[in-house]
N, C-alpha and C positions, 0 to 999 in steps of 0.2 A: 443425463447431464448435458447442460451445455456450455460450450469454451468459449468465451470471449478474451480476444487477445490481436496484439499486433503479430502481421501473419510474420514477417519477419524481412521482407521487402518491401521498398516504398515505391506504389502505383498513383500514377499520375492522371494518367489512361482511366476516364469513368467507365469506359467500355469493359479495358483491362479488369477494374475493380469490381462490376458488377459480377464478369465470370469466373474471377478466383470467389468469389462469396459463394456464387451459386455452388462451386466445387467444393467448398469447406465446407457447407451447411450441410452435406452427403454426411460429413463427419460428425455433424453437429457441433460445430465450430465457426465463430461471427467474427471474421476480422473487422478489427481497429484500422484504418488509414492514415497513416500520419505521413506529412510533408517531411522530406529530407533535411530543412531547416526546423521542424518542430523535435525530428527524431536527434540534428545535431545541439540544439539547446537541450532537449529535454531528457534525452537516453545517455548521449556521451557526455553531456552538462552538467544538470542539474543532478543526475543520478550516481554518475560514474565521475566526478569530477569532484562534490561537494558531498553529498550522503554516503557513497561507497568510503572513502577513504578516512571522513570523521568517525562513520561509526565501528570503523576499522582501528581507531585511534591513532590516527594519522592526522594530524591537525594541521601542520606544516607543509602539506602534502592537498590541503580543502583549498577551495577556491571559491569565492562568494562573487556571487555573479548575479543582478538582480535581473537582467534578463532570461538568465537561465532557471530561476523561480519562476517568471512569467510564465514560461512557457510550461514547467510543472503544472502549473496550477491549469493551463488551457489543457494539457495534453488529460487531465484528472477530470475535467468535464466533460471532456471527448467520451470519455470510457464510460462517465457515468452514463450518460445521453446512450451509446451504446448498450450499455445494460439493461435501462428504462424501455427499451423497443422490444426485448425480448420475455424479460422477468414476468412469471406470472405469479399471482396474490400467497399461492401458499410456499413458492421455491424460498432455498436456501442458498445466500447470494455471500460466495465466500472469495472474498480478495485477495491477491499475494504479492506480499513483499515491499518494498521501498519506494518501490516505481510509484506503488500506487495509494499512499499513503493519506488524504486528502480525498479518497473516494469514497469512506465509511459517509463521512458525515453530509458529501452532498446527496448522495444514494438514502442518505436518512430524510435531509429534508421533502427532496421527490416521494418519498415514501415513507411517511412514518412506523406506520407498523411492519417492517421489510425485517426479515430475521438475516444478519449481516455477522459473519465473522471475518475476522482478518488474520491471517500468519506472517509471521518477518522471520526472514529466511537467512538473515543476518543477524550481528549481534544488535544489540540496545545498546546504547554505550552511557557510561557513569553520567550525572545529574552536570559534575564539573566539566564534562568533553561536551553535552550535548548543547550545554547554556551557550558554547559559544555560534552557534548560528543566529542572527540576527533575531531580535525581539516579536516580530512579525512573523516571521517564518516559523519560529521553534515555538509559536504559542499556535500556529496552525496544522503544524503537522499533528500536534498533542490531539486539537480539538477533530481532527479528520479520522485520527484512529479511533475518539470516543466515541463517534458513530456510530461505531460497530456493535455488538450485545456480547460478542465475544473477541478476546486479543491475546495471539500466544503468543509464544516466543521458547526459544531453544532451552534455555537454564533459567533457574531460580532465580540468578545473579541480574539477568535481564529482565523478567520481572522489576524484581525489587529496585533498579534502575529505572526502570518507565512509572512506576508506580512513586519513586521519588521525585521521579520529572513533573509528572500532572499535581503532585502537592506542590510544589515548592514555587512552580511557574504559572497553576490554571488555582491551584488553592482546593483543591477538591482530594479530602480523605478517603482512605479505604479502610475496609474492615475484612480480612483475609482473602486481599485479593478483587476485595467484591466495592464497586465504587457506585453511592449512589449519588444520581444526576437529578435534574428536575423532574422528569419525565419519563426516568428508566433505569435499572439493575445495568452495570457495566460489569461483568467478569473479565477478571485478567489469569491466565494459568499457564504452565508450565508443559510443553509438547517434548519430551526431547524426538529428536528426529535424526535415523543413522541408518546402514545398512545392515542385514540381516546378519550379523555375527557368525552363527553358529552355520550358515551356508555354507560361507564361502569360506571358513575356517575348516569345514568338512570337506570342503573339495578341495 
């Protein structure tokens, strides 16, 4: 397996950044470098400012910020372009979460035939909370998760919410789940994800 990811500090230092990579690769792990201002647009921004708290159903609470898209969208290329140095022809190239939503489908263009899934680690939120991000935005985020060949999500409910969204907003039917595109089978399905129950209920 390998991890690509922001390591969690922002290095400026190409010195600095060359020897924490050399040190993570031990791990097999490829940090991401992002600037202090790409990580304050695009981590505390775009992510934690606008998508954390809409898909939270916090409307009142979202902030629309078109610079703080910009910088989604650079910080989404970043990772792909990271991915692309590493991925080889037959790996499974699986994305997580909100951050990175917008990476299926540039990760598809660089590679067509890339087997790509995505998980949201969050809720999906109703067709009537998500419509309210701007026209451009909420018709890219849609089109960046189709990328992918596979799209879960925690419950049914969130499904059958994303699967309303790409009808109603991109016009593209499903048939249980399963949405066909020009060029490809989209599966969408049902992960739930929790801790082991009967463990820690036994201890």
């Amino acid at each position: 397996h390998q991890w690509i990811g922001w390591p969690g500090i922002t290095i400026e230092d190409p010195a600095r950044q060359s020897a924490t990579a050399a040190a993570l690769a031990e791990l097999d792990a490829h940090p991401v470098f992002l600037t202090e201002r790409s990580m304050e647009k695009f981590y505390h921004g775009f992510c934690n400012k606008t998508i954390w708290p809409l898909f939270h159903y916090f409307p009142s609470y979202t902030t629309y910020d078109d610079s703080f898209y910009a910088h989604y969208r650079v910080v989404n290329r970043i990772f792909c372009e990271a991915v692309m140095q590493v991925v080889q022809p037959e790996d499974v190239i699986w994305v997580h979460d909100y951050h990175l939503m917008l990476l299926p489908k540039l990760l598809r263009e660089k590679n067509p035939a890339a087997q790509i899934g995505f998980f949201l680690h969050i809720p999906f939120p109703s067709f009537e909370v998500f419509r309210l991000l701007p026209t451009v935005w909420r018709s890219e985020i849609l089109e960046g998760l189709l990328g992918a060949d596979l799209i879960g999500f925690h419950t049914h409910d969130y499904v059958q919410y994303f699967l309303r969204c790409v009808l109603r907003l991109l016009g593209h039917e499903h048939h249980m789940g399963k949405i066909l595109l020009a060029d490809r089978l989209v599966k969408v399905d049902t992960f739930p994800m929790g801790i082991d129950f009967e463990k820690f209920h036994s201890a």
